[in-house]
C-alpha positions, 0 to 999 in steps of 0.5 A: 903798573896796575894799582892794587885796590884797597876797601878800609874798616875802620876811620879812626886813627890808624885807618885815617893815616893808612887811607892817607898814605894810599892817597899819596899824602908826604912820601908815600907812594904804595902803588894803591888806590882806595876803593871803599871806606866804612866806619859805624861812625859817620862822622869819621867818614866825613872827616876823612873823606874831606881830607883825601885828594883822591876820594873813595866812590864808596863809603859805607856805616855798616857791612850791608851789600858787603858781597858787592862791594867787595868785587871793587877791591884785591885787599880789604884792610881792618883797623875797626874793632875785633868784633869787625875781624870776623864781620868783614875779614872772613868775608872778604877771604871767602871771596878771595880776596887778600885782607889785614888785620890790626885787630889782631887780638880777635885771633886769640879772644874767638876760639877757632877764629885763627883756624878759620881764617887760615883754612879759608885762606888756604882754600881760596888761595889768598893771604892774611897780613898781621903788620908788626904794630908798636913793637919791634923784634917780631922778625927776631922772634919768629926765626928763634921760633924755628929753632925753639924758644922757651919763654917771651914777655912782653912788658907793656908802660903807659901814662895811666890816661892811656888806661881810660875807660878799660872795663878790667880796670874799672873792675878792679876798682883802679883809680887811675888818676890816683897813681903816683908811680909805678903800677902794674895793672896785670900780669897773665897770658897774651890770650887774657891780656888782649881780652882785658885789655883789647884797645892797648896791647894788639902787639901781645896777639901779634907776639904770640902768634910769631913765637910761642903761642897766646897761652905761653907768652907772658905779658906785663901791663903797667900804668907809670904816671911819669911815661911821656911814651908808651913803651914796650918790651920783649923778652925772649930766651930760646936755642938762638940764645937771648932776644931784648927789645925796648921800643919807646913810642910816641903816643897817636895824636888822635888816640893816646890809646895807641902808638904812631908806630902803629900806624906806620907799621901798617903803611909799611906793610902796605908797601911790603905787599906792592914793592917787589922786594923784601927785606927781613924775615 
């Protein structure tokens, strides 16, 4: 079987294990070849690169000759930055190529960046993949979706370590270290939340986009001292009746920032895309 040929943006955390996973690393058998790895950090590239069995021939620190590169891969897979979502994944469409998005929340923070990225993947009969990240529920949502909902929130719980260096937290003049229990940082729509906080609550993007829109959708962000796990809950009431879901996250090793769920979700969308058949919505 021919393997599907994947370019990866982005070698922090969760693009080091995609890369590992298309390297074959444990289980993982995704019927992929890595063709290209770029990250504005060389250093990342070096490290990752070092720990692959099967190394890419092309690895990059910025997207110039991006159209020729290009032609080496089926899908390019973005796990960098929003900013990254429109300089490498519009491309990559343009030249019909399938692409990821992790960063997800680029789609609510651009104003017509969605409606580009659809139209462009219509036009040149290609497809976006937006894995589920740290949640669950999204195949839930997106059914109840189809008969109507009337509400979602996102309630989202982290050590407040895993607020560092927010720019919307050092605004507010929030001494993270000070907290002694519970606090909520924000509370507002999934399009605010993704632009305040655009390191920690991608899920927020994802939710909105399968139910009832950026504006709609309700999130919670919340710094506890005593969190171990970055949890996430999702609230949704609609025709379908009540949806309640709680996910209790093991933070990434390599950046506390974001989940491993996270990262799995990807990979399994990798293997979605290369496995014959489908299970769920």
């Amino acid at each position: 079987m021919t393997k599907i040929r994947v370019g990866v943006v982005g070698c922090g955390a969760i693009g080091s294990e995609i890369c590992k996973a298309i390297d074959g690393y444990g289980d993982a058998d995704l019927g992929m070849e890595l063709k290209f790895l770029i990250d504005s950090h060389p250093e990342r590239i070096e490290k990752l690169h070092k720990s692959l069995i099967k190394k890419p021939a092309i690895i990059k620190s910025d997207s110039m000759m991006l159209d020729e590169i290009l032609t080496e891969v089926d899908l390019l897979v973005e796990c960098a930055s929003q900013a990254a979502v429109r300089e490498f994944a519009i491309p990559a469409l343009k030249r019909g190529k399938d692409v990821m998005i992790l960063s997800v929340g680029a789609l609510l923070c651009e104003d017509g960046l969605f409606e580009e990225i659809e139209r462009i993947s219509k036009e040149k009969g290609c497809k976006v993949y937006i894995p589920s990240g740290a949640v669950a529920g999204i195949d839930g949502l997106k059914s109840g979706a189809i008969g109507g909902i009337r509400s979602v929130l996102l309630t989202t719980i982290k050590p407040p370590s895993g607020f560092e260096g927010n720019a919307y937290v050092k605004e507010k003049g929030i001494d993270l270290f000070s907290i002694e229990k519970e606090e909520t940082l924000f509370t507002g729509s999934a399009k605010e939340a993704v632009r305040y906080f655009p390191e920690n609550v991608n899920v927020a993007a994802s939710l909105s986009l399968a139910g009832i829109g950026p504006e709609a959708t309700r999130v919670k962000i919340v710094a506890d001292p005593s969190a171990v796990e970055n949890v996430h809950e999702i609230e949704a009431r609609g025709e379908f009746g009540k949806l309640f879901v709680r996910v209790e996250n093991v933070p990434s090793r390599a950046n506390p920032k974001t989940s491993y769920l996270a990262a799995l979700s990807a990979i399994a969308t990798l293997k979605s895309i290369s496995y014959p058949i489908r299970v769920g919505t």
